[in-house]
N, C-alpha and C positions, 0 to 999 in steps of 0.2 A: 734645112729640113726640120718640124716642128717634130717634138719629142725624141731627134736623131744622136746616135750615140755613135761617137768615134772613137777608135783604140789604133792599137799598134799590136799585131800578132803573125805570127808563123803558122804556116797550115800545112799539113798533111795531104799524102795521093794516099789511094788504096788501090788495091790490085788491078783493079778494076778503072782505072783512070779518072776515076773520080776527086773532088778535092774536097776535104771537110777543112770547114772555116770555124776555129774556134768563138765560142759567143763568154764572155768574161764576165759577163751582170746576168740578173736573174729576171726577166721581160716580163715575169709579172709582177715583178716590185716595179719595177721602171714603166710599164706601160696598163697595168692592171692583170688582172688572171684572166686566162682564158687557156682553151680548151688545146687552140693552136695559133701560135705567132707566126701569121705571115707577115714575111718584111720586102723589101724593096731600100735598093743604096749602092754604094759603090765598094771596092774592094780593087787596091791597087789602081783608080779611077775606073775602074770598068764596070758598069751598069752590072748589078744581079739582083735577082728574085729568087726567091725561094722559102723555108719554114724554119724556123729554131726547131730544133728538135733534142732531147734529153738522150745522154749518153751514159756510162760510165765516166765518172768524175767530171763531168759536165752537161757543157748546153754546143752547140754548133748547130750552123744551116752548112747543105753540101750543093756542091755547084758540078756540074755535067763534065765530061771527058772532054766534051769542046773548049768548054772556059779555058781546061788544064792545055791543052793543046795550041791554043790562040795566046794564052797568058801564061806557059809553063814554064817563063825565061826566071817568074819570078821564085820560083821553088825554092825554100830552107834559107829565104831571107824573112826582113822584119816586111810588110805590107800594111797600109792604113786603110781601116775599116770602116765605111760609116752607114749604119743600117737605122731605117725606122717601121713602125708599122707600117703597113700599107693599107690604101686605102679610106673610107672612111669611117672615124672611130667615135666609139660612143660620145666622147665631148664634144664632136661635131656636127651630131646629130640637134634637128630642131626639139626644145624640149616636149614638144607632143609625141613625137615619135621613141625617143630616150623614156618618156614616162609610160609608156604604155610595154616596150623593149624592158622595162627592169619590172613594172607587176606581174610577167609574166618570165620568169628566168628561164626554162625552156627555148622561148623565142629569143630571147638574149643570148644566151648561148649560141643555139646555134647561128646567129646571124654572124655574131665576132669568128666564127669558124669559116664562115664564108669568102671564098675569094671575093676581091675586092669589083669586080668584073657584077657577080650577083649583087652586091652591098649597093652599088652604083644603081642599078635597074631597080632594086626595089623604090630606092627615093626616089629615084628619078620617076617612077609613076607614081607614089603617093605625091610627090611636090606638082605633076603635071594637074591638080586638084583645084591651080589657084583660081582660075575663073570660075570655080565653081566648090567654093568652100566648104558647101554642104556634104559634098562627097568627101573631102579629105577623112574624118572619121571613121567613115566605112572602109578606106583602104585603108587606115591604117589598122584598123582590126582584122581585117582579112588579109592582112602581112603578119598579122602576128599570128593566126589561125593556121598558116600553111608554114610557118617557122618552125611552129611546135609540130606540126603534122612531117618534117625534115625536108619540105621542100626548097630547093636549091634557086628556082623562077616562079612566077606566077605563070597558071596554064595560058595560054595565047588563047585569044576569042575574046 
């Protein structure tokens, strides 16, 4: 996994059967700042998704009653962790899209807050542009126009 970080930690239930997954580094030295770190990785081999989120004396993503239910054999041992951004991130971005994404930090923002589900569909209609290049510019300003306006898709039609 590119930019994926893996540790060794013990995690927590809460009352509520939830598990919180301790996070050990600070995601926006490791992955840049942003507003919200969604990740995507394994934990004790088992696929999860979910947000880093800031706690009391730290950082942790939290995983569903099911996880703990299906995987709760592993409670109050050591488990290997290995999470990265999800998605697609800014250095992946074509640099027309990245150049126009940071003159405008608004649109930057909110795009890195995006599930990666939205992040996907924007490129994927500004890159649908190729036989017809002349239009790539205009979707790419009118991605960055409904960014800043907090739109999550472009309106369909």
């Amino acid at each position: 996994m590119a930019g994926a970080r893996t540790y060794s930690t013990s995690f927590v239930v809460d009352s509520k059967g939830r598990v919180h997954v301790p996070v050990p580094f600070d995601p926006d030295e490791a992955w840049g700042a942003k507003k919200e770190h969604r990740i995507g990785g394994t934990v004790a081999g088992m696929a999860v998704r979910g947000s880093i989120t800031s706690v009391e004396g730290g950082r942790e993503f939290v995983l569903g009653p099911a996880w703990n239910r299906d995987c709760g054999s592993m409670l109050g041992g050591e488990v290997e962790v290995e999470i990265e951004p999800e998605g697609p991130q800014r250095s992946d971005l074509a640099p027309d899209v990245a150049a126009a994404l940071e003159s405008e930090p608004a649109a930057g923002e909110f795009f890195d807050s995006l599930a990666q589900f939205y992040r996907k569909a924007y490129l994927k209609w500004v890159d649908s542009t190729k036989r017809r290049p002349d239009l790539r510019e205009a979707r790419i300003a009118e991605m960055v126009t409904l960014l800043v306006a907090g739109k999550k898709e472009r309106p369909k039609g």
